[in-house]
C-alpha positions as CSV (number, residue, x, y, z in Angstrom):
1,X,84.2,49.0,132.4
2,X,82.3,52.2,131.5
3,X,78.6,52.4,132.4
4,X,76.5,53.8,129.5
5,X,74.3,56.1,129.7
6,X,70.2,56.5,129.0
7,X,70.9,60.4,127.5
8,X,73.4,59.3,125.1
9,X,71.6,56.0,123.9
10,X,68.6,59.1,123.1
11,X,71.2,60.6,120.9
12,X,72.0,57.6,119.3
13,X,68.5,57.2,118.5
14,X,68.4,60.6,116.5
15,X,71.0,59.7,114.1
16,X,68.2,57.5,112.6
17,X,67.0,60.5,111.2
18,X,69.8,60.7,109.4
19,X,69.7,57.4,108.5
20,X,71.2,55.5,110.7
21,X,68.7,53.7,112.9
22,X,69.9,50.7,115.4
23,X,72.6,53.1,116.8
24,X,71.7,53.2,120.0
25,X,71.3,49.3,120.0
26,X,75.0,48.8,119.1
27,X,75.7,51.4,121.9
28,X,74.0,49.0,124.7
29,X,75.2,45.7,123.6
30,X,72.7,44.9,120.9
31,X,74.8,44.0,118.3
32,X,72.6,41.5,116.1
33,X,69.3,43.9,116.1
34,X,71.5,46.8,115.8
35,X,73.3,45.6,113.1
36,X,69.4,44.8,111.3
37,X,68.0,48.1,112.2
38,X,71.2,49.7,110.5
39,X,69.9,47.5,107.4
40,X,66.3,48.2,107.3
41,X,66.3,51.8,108.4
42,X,65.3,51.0,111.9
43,X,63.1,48.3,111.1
44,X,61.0,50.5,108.9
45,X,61.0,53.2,111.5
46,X,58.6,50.9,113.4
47,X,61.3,49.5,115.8
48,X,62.8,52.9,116.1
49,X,59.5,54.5,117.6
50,X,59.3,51.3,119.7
51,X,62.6,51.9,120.9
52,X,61.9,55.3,122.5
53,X,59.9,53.7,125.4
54,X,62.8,50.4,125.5
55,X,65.7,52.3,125.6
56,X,66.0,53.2,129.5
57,X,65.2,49.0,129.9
58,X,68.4,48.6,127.2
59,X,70.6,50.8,129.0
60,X,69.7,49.1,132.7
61,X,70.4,45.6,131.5
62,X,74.0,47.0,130.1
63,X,74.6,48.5,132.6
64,X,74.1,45.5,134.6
65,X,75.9,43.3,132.2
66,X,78.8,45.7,132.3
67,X,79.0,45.6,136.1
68,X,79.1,41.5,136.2
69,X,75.1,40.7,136.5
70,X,75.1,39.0,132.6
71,X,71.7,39.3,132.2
72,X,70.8,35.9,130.5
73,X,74.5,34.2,130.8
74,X,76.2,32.6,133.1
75,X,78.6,33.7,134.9
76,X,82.3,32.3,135.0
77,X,84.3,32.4,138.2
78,X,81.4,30.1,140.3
79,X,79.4,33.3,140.5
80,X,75.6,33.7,140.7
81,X,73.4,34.4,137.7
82,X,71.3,37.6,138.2
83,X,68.7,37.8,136.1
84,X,66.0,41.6,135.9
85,X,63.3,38.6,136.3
86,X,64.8,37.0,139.9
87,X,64.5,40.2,141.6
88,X,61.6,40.7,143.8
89,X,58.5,42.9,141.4
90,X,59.1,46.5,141.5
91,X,55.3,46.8,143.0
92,X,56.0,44.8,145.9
93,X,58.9,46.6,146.7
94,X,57.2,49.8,146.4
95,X,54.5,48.2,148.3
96,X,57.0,47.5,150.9
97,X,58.5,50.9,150.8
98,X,54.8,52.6,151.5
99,X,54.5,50.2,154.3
100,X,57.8,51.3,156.3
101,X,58.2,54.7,157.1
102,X,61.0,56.5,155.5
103,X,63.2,56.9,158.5
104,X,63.0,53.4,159.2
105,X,64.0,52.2,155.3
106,X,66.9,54.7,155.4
107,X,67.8,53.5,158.9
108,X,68.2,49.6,157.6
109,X,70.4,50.7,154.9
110,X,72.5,52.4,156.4
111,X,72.9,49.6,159.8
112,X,73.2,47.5,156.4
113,X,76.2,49.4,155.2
114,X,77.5,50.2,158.8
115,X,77.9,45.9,158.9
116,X,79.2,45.6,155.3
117,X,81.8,48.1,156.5
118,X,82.5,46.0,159.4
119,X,82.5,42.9,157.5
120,X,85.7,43.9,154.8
121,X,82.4,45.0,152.4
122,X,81.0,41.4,152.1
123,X,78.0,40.3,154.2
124,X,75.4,36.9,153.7
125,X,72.0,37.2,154.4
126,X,72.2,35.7,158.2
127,X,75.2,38.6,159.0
128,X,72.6,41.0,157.4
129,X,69.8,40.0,159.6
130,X,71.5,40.7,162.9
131,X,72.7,44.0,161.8
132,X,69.0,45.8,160.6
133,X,66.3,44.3,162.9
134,X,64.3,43.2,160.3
135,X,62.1,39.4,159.8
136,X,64.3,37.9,157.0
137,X,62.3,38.9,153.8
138,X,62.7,41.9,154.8
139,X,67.1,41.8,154.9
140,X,66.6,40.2,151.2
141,X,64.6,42.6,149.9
142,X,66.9,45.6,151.4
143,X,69.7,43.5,150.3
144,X,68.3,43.6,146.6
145,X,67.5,47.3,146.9
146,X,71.4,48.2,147.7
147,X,72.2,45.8,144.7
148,X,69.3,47.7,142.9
149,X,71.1,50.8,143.8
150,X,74.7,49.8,142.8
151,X,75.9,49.6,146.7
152,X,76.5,46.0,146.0
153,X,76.7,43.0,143.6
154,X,75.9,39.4,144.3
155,X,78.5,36.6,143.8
156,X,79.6,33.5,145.3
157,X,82.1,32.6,148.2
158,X,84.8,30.9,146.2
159,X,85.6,28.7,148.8
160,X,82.5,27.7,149.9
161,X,79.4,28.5,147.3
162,X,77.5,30.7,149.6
163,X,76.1,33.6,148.5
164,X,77.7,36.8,149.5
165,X,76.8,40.3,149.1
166,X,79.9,42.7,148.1
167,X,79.6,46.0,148.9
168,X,82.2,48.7,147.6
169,X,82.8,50.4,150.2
């Protein structure tokens, strides 16, 4: 399905000049606030100036809905419920980032993808760790980064239950 996008939701958000606020909420997926900010003018114009610093959040959380995360939902199909709140804070990551230099970071991902590749694009944790030479917070947190960064998503083994990594490669 189509990925939307943080420029257009901005657009949206103009037409509330014209008055028609909560555009931009129907846009990404919003469909019960969009459908009150269409009814109160964008809540008053309150929720509308709110919105300009919450819209970049809306679009990411589509956009992960979209690609089968489901923020907040289950997912069918024995898959594994990814919520923005189960992935390691942003600070520690950039914390970890600082820490590593950049040759190294951009040498793990790319062993990372080298074994995906190797793999038929699906890799677990364990088949991750003896590909980067990393201690094994490390392979989760690179693992979440290439999820992060759309080089994978995170589902069950239908056969099994374990968790698998699926790169598209």
């Amino acid at each position: 399905m189509q990925q939307v996008n943080t420029g257009t939701a901005y657009i949206f958000w103009c037409l509330w000049l014209l008055g028609l606020g909560g555009v931009h909420r129907l846009y990404t997926g919003q469909i019960g606030s969009g459908l009150i900010y269409l009814l109160t003018w964008g809540l008053f114009g309150v929720g509308q100036v709110i919105d300009l610093a919450l819209i970049p959040g809306m679009v990411d959380r589509r956009n992960l809905y979209l690609r089968g995360g489901h923020s907040g939902s289950p997912i069918v199909n024995q898959s594994v419920t990814l919520n923005i709140g189960d992935i390691p804070q942003l600070k520690e990551l950039q914390q970890l980032k600082a820490t590593q230099p950049k040759d190294q970071s951009n040498n793990s991902m790319q062993k990372l993808l080298k074994a995906a590749k190797e793999h038929g694009g699906q890799l677990s944790v364990a088949q991750a760790a003896m590909y980067v030479d990393l201690p094994p917070e490390q392979v989760k947190e690179l693992l979440l980064e290439a999820v992060k960064a759309g080089y994978a998503d995170i589902n069950n083994d239908s056969k099994t239950g374990a968790v698998r990594y699926y790169f598209d490669l």
